[in-house]
HTML snippet that shows the backbone in 3Dmol.js (N, CA, C, O; Angstrom):
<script src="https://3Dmol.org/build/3Dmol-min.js"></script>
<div id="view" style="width:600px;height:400px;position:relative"></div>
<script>
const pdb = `
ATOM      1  N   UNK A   1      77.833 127.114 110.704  1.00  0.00           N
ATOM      2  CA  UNK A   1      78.059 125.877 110.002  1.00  0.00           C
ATOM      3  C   UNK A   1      76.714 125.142 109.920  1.00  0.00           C
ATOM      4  O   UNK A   1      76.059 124.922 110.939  1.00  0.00           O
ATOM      5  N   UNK A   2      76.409 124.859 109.005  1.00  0.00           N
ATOM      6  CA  UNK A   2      74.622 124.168 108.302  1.00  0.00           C
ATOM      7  C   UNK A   2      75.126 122.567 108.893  1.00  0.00           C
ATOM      8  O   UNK A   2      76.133 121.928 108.592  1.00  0.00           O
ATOM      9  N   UNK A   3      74.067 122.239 109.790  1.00  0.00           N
ATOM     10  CA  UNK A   3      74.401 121.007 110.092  1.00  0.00           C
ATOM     11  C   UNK A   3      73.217 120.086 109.309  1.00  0.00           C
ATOM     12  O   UNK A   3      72.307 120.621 108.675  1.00  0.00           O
ATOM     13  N   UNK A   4      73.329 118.971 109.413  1.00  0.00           N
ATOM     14  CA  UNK A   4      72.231 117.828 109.099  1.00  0.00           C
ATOM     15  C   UNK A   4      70.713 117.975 110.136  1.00  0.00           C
ATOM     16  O   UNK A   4      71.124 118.637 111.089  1.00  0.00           O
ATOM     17  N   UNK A   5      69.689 117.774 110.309  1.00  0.00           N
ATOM     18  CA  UNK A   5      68.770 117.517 110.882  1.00  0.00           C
ATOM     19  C   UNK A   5      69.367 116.277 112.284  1.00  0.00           C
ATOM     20  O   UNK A   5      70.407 115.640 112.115  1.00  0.00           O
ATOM     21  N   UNK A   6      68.770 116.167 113.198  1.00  0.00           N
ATOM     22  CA  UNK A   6      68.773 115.526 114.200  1.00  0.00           C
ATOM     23  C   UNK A   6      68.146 114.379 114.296  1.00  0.00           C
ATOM     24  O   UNK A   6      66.923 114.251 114.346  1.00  0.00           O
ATOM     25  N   UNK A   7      69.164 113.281 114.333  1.00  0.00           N
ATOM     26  CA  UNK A   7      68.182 111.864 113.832  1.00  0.00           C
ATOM     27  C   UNK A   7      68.374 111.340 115.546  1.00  0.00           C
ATOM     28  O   UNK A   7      69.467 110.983 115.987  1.00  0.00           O
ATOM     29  N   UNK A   8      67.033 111.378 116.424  1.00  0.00           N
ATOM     30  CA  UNK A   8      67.225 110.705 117.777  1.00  0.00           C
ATOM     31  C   UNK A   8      67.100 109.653 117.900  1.00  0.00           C
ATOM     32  O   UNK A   8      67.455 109.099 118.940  1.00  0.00           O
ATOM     33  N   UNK A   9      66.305 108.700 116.429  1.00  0.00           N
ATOM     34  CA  UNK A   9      66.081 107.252 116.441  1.00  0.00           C
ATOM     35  C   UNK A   9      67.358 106.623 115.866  1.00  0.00           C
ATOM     36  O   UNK A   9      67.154 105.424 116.055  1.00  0.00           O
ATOM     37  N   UNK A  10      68.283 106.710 115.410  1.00  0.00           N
ATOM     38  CA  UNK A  10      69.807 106.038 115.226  1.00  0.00           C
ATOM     39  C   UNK A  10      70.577 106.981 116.624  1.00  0.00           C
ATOM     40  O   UNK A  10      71.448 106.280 117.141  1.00  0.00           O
ATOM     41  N   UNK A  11      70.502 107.755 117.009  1.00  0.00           N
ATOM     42  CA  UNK A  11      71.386 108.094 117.779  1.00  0.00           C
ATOM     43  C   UNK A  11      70.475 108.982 119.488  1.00  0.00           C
ATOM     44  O   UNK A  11      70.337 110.120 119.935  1.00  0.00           O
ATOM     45  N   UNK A  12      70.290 108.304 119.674  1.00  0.00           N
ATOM     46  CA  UNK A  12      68.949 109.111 120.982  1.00  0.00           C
ATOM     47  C   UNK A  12      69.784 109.566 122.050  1.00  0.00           C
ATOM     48  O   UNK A  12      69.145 109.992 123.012  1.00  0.00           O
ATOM     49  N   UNK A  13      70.928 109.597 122.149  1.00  0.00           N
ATOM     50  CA  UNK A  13      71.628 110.576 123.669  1.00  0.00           C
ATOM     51  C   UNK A  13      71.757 111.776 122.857  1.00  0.00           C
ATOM     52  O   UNK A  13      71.158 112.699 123.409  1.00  0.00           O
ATOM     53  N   UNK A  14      72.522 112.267 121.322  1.00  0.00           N
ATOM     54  CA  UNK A  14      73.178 113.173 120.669  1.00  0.00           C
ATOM     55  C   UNK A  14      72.229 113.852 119.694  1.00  0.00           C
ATOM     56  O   UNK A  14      71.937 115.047 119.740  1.00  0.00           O
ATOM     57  N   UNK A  15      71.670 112.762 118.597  1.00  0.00           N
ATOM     58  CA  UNK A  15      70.850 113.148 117.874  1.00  0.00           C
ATOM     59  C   UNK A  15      71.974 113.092 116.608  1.00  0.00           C
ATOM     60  O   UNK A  15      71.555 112.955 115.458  1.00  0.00           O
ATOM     61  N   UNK A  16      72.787 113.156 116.762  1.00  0.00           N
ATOM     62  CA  UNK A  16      74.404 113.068 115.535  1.00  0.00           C
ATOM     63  C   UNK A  16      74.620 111.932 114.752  1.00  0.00           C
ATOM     64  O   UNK A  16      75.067 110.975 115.384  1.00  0.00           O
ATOM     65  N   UNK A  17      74.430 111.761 113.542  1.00  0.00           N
ATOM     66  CA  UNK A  17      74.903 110.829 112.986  1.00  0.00           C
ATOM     67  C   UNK A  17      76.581 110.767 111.842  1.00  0.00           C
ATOM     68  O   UNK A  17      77.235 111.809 111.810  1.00  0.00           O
ATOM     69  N   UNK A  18      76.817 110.213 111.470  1.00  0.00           N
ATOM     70  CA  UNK A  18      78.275 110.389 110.729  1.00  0.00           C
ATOM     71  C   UNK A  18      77.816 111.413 109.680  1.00  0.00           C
ATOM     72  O   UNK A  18      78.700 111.506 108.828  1.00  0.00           O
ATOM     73  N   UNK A  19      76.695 112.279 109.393  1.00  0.00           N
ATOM     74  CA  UNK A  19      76.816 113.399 108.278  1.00  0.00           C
ATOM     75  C   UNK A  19      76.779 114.217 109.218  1.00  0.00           C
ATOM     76  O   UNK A  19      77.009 115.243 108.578  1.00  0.00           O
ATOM     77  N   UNK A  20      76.638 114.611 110.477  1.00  0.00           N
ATOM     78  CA  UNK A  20      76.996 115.672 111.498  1.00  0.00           C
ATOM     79  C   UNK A  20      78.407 115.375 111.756  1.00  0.00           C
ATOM     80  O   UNK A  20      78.921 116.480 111.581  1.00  0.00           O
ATOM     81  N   UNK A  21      79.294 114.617 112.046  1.00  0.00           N
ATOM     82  CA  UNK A  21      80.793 114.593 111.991  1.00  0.00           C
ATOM     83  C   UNK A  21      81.640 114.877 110.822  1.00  0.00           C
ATOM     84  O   UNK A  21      82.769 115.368 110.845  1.00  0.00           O
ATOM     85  N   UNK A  22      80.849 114.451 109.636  1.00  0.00           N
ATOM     86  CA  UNK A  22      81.499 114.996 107.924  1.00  0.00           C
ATOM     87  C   UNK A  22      81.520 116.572 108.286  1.00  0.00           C
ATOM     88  O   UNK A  22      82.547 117.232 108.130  1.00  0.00           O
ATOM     89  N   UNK A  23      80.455 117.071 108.725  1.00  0.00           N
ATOM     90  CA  UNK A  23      80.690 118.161 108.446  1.00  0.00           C
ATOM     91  C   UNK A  23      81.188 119.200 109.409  1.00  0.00           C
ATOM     92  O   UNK A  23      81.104 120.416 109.234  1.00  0.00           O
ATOM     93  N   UNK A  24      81.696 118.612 110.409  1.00  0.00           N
ATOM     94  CA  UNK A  24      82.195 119.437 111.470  1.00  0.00           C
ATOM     95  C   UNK A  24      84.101 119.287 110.733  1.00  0.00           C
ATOM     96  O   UNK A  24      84.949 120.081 110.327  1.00  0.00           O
ATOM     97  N   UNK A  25      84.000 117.937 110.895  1.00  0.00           N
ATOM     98  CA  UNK A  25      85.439 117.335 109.781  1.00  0.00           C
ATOM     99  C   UNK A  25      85.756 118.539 108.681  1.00  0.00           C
ATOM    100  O   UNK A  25      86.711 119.292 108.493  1.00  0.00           O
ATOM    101  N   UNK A  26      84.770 118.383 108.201  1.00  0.00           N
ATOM    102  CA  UNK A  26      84.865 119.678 106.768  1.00  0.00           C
ATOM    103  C   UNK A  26      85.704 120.829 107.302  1.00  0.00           C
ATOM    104  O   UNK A  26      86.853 121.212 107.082  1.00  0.00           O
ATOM    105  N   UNK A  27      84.629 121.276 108.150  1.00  0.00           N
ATOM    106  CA  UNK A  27      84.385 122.888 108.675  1.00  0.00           C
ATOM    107  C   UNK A  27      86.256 123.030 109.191  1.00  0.00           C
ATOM    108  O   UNK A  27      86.928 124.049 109.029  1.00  0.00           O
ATOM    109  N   UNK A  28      86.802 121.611 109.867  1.00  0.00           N
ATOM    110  CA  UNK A  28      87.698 122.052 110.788  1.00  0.00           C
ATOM    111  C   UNK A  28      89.208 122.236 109.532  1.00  0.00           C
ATOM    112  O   UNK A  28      90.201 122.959 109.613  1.00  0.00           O
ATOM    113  N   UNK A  29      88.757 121.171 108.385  1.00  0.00           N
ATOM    114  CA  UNK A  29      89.681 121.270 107.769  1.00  0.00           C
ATOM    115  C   UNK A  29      90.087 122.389 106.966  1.00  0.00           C
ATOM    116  O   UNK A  29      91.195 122.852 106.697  1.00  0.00           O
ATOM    117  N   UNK A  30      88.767 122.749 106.610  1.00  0.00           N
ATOM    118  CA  UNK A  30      89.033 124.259 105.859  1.00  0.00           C
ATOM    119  C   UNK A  30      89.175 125.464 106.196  1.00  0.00           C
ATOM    120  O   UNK A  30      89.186 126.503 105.535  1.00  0.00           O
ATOM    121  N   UNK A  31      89.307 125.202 107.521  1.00  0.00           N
ATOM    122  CA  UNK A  31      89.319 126.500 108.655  1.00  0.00           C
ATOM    123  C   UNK A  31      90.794 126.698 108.582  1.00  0.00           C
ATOM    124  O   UNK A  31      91.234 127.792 108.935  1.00  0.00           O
ATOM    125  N   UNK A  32      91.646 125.732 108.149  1.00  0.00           N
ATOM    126  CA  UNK A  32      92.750 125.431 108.155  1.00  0.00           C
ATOM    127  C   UNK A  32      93.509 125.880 107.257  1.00  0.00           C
ATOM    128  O   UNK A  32      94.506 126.449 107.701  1.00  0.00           O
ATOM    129  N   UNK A  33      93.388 125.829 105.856  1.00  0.00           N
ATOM    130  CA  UNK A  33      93.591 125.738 104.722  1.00  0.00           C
ATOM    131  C   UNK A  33      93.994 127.188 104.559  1.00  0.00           C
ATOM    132  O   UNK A  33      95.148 127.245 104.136  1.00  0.00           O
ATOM    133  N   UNK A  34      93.399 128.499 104.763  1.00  0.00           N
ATOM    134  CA  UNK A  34      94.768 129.795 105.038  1.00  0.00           C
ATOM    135  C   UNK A  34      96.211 129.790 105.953  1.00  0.00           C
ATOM    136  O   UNK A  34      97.090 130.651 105.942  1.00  0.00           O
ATOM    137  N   UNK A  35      96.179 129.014 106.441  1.00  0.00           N
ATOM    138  CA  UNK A  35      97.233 128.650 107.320  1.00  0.00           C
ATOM    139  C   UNK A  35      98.569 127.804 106.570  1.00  0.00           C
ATOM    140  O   UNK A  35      99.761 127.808 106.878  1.00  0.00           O
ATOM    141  N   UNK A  36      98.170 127.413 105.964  1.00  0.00           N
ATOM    142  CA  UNK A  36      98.974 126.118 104.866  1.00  0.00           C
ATOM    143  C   UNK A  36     100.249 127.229 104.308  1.00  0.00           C
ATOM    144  O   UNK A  36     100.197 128.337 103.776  1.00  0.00           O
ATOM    145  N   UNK A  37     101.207 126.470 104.656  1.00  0.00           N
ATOM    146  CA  UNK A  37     102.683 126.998 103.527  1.00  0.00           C
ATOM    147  C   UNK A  37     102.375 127.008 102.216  1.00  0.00           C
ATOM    148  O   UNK A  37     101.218 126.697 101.931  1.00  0.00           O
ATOM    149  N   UNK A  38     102.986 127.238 101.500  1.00  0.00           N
ATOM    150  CA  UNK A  38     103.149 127.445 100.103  1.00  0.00           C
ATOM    151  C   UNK A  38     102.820 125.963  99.283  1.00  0.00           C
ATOM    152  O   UNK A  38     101.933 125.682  98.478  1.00  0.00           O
ATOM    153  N   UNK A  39     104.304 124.891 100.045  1.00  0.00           N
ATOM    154  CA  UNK A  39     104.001 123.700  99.504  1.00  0.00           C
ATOM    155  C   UNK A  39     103.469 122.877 100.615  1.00  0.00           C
ATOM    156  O   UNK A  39     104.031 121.798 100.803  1.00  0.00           O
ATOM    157  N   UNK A  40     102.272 123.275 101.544  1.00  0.00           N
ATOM    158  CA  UNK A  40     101.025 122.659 101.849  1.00  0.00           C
ATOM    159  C   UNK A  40     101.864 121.569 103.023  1.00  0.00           C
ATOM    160  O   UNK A  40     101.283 120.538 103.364  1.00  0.00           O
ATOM    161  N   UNK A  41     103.141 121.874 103.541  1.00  0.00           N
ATOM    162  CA  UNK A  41     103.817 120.615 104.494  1.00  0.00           C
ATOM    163  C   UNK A  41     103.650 121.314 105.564  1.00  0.00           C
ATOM    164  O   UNK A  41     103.903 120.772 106.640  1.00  0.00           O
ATOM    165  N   UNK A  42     103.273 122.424 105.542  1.00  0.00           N
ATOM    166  CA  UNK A  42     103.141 123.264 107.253  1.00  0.00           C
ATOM    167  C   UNK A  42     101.793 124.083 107.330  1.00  0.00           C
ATOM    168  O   UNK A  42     101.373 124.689 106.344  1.00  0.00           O
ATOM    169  N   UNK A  43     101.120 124.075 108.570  1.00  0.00           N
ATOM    170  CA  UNK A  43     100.050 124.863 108.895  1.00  0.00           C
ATOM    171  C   UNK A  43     100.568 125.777 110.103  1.00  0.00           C
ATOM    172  O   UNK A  43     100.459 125.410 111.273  1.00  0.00           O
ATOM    173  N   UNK A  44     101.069 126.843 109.774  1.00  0.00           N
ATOM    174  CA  UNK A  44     101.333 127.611 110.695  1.00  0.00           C
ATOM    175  C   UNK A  44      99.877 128.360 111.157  1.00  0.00           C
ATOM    176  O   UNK A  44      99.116 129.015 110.445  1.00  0.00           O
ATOM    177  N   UNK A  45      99.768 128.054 112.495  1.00  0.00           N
ATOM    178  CA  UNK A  45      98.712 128.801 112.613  1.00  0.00           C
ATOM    179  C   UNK A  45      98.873 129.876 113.941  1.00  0.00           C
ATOM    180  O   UNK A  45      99.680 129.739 114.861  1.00  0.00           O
ATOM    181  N   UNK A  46      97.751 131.126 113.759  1.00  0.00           N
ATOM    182  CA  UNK A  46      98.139 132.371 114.291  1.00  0.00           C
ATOM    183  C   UNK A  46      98.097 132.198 116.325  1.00  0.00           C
ATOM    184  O   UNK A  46      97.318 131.625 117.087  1.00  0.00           O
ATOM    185  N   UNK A  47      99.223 132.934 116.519  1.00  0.00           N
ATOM    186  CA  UNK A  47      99.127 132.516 118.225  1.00  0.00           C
ATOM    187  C   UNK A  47      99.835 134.020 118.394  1.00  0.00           C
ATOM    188  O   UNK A  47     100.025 135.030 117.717  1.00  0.00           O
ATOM    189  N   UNK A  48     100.155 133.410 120.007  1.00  0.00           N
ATOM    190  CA  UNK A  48     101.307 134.003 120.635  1.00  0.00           C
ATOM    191  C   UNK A  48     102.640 134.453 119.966  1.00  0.00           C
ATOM    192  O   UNK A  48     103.157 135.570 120.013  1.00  0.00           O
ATOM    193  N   UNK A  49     103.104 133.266 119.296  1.00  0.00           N
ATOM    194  CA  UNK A  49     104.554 133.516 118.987  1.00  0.00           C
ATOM    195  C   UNK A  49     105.121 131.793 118.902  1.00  0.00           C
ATOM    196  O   UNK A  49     104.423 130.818 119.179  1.00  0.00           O
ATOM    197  N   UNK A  50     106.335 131.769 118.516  1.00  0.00           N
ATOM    198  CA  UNK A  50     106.881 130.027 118.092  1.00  0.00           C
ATOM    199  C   UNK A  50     106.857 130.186 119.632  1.00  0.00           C
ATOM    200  O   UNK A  50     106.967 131.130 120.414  1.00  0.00           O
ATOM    201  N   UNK A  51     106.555 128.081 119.777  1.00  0.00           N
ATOM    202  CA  UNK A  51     106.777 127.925 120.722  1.00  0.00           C
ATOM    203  C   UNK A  51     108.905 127.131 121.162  1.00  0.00           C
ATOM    204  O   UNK A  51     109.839 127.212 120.364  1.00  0.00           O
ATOM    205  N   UNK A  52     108.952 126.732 122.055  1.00  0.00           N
ATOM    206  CA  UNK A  52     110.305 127.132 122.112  1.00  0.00           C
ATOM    207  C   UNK A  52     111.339 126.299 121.387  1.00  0.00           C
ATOM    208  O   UNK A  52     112.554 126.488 121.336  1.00  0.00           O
ATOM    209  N   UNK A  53     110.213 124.806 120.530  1.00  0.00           N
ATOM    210  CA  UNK A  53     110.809 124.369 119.539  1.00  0.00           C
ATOM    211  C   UNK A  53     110.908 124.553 118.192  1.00  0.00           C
ATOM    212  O   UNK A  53     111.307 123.739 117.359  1.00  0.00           O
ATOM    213  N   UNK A  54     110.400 126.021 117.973  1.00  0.00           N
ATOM    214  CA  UNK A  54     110.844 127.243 117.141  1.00  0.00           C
ATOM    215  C   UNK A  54     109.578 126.833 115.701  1.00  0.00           C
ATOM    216  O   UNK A  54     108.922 125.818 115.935  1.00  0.00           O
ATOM    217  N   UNK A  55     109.320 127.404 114.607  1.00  0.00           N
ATOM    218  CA  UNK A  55     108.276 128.143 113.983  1.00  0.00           C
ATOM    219  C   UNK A  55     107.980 126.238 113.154  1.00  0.00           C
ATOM    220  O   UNK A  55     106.928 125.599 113.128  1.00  0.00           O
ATOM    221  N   UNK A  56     109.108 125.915 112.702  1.00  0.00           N
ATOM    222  CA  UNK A  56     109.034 124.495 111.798  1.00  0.00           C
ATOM    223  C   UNK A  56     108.059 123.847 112.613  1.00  0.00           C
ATOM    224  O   UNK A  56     106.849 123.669 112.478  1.00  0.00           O
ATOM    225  N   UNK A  57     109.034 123.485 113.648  1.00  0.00           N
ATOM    226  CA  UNK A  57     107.861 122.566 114.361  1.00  0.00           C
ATOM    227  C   UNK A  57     106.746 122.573 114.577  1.00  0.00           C
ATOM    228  O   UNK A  57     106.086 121.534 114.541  1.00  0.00           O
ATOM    229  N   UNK A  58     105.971 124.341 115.002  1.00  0.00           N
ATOM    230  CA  UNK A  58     104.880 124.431 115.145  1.00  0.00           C
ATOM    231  C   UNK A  58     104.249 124.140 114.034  1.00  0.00           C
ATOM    232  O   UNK A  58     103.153 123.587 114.118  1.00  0.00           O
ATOM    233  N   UNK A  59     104.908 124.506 112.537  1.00  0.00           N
ATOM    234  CA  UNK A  59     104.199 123.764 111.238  1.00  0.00           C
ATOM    235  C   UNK A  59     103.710 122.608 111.385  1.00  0.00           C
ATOM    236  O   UNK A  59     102.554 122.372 111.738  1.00  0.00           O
ATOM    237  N   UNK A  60     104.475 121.886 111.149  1.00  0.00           N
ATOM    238  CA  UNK A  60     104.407 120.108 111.273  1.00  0.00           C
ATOM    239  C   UNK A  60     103.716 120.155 112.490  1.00  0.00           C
ATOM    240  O   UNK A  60     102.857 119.274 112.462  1.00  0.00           O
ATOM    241  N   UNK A  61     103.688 120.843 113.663  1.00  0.00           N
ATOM    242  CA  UNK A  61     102.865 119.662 114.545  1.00  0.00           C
ATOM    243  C   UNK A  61     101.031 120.689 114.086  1.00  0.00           C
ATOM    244  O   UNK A  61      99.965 120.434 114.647  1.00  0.00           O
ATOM    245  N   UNK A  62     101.155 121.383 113.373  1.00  0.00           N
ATOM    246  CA  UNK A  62      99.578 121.925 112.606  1.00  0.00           C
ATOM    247  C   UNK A  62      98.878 121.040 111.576  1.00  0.00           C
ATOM    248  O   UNK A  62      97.773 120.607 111.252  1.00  0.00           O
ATOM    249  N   UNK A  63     100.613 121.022 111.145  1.00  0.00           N
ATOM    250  CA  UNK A  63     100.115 119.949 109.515  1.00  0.00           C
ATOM    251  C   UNK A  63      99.487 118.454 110.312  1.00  0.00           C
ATOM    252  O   UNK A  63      98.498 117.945 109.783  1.00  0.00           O
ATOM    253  N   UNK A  64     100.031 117.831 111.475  1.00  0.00           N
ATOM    254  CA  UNK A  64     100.102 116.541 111.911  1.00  0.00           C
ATOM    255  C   UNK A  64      98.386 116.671 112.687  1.00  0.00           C
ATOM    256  O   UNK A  64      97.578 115.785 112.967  1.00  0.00           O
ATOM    257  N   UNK A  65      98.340 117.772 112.807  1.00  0.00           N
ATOM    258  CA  UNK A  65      96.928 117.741 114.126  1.00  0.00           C
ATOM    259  C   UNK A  65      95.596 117.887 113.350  1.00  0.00           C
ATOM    260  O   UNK A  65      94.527 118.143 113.903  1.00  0.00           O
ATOM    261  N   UNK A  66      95.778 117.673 111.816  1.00  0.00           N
ATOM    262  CA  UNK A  66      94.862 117.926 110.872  1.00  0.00           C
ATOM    263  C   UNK A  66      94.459 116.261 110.503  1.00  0.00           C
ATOM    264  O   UNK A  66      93.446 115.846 109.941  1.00  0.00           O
ATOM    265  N   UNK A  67      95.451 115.607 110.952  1.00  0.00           N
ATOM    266  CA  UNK A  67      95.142 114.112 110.670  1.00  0.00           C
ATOM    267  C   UNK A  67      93.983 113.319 111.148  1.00  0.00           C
ATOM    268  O   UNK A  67      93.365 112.552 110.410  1.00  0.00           O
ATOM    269  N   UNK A  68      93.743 113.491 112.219  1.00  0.00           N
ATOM    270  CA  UNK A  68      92.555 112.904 112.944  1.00  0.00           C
ATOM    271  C   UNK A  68      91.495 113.122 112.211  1.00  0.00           C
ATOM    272  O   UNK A  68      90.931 112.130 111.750  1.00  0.00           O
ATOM    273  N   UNK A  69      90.934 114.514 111.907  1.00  0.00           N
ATOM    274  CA  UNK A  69      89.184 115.068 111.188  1.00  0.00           C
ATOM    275  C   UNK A  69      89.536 114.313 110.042  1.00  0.00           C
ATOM    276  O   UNK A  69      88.676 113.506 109.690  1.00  0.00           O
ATOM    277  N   UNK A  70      90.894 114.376 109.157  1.00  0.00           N
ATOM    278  CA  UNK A  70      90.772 114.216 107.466  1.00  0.00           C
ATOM    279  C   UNK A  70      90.887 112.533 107.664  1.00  0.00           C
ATOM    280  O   UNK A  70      90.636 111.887 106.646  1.00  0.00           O
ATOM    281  N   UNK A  71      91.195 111.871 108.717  1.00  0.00           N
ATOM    282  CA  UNK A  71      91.842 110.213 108.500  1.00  0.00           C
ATOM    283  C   UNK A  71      89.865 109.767 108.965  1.00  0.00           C
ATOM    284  O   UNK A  71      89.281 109.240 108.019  1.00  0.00           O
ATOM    285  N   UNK A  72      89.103 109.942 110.097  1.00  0.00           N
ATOM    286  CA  UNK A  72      87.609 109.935 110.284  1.00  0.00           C
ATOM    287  C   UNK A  72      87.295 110.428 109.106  1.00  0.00           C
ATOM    288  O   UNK A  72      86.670 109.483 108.623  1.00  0.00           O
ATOM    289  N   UNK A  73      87.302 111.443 108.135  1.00  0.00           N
ATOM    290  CA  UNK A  73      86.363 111.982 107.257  1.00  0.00           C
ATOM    291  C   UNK A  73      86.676 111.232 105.928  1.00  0.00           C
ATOM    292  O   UNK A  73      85.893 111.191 104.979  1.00  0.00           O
ATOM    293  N   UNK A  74      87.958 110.616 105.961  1.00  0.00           N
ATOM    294  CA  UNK A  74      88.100 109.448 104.586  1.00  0.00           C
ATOM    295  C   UNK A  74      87.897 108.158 104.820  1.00  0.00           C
ATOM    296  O   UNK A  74      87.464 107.472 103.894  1.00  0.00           O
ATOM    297  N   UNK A  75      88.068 107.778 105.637  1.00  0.00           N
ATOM    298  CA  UNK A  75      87.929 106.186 106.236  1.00  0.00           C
ATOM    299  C   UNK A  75      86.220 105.751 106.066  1.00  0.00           C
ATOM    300  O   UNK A  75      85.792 104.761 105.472  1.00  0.00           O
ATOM    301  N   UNK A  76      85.581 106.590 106.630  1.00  0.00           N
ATOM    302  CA  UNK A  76      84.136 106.283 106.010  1.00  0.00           C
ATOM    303  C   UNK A  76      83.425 106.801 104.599  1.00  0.00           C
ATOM    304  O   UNK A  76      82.360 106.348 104.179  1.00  0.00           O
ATOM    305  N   UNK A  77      84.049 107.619 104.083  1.00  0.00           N
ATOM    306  CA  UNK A  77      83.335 107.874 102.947  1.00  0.00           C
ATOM    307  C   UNK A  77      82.862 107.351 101.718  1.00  0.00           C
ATOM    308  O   UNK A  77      81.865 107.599 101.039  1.00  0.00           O
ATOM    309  N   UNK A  78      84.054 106.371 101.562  1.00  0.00           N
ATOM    310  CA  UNK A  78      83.678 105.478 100.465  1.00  0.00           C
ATOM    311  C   UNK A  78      84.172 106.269  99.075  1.00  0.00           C
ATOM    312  O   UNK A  78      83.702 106.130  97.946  1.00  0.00           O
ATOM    313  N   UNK A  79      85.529 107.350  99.607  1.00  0.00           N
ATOM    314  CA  UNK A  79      85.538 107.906  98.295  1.00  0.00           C
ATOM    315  C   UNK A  79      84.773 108.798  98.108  1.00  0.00           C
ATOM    316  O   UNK A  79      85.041 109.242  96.991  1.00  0.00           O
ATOM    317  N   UNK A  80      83.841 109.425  98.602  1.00  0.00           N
ATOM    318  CA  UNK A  80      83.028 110.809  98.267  1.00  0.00           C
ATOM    319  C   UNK A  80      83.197 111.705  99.184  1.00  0.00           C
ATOM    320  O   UNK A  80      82.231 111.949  99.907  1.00  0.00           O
ATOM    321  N   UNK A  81      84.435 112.413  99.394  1.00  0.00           N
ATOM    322  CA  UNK A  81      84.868 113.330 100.251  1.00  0.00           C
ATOM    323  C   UNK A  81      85.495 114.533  99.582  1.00  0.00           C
ATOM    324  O   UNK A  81      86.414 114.306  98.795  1.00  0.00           O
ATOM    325  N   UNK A  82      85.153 115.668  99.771  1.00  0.00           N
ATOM    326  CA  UNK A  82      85.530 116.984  99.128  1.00  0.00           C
ATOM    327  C   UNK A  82      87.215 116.769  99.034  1.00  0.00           C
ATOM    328  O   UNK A  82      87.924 117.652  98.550  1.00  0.00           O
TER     329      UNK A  82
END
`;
const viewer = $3Dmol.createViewer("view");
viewer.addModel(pdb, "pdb");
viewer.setStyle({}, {cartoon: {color: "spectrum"}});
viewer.zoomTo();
viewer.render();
</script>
């Protein structure tokens, strides 16, 4: 994954600024995106096997755990987000 350059004068413990989180955001969302049902309400993604609240749920709680990177990666963009 091509990251941004390392800015230590805005950020001097990490070196990370919010175009190093866009694009980890990116990376995680589209890592995702073979996983997606048909009509895009479930991310089944590859494991073990359903867990014991059976295959739906594991959808929805895939589709739901995608919220965090995409809700950070729109909230700052200003509208210029893939």
């Amino acid at each position: 994954m091509p990251l941004p350059p390392e800015d230590r004068h805005l950020s001097p413990r990490t070196g990370w600024t919010r175009a190093h989180w866009e694009a980890v955001a990116d990376e995680l969302l589209t890592a995702v995106r073979p996983y997606a049902s048909p009509g895009q309400a479930l991310i089944d993604l590859p494991g073990t096997g359903p867990s014991w609240s059976g295959r739906r749920s594991d959808g929805l709680e895939g589709y739901a755990r995608t919220f965090l990177p995409a809700a950070l990666r729109i909230a700052g963009a200003g509208g210029d987000d893939p």
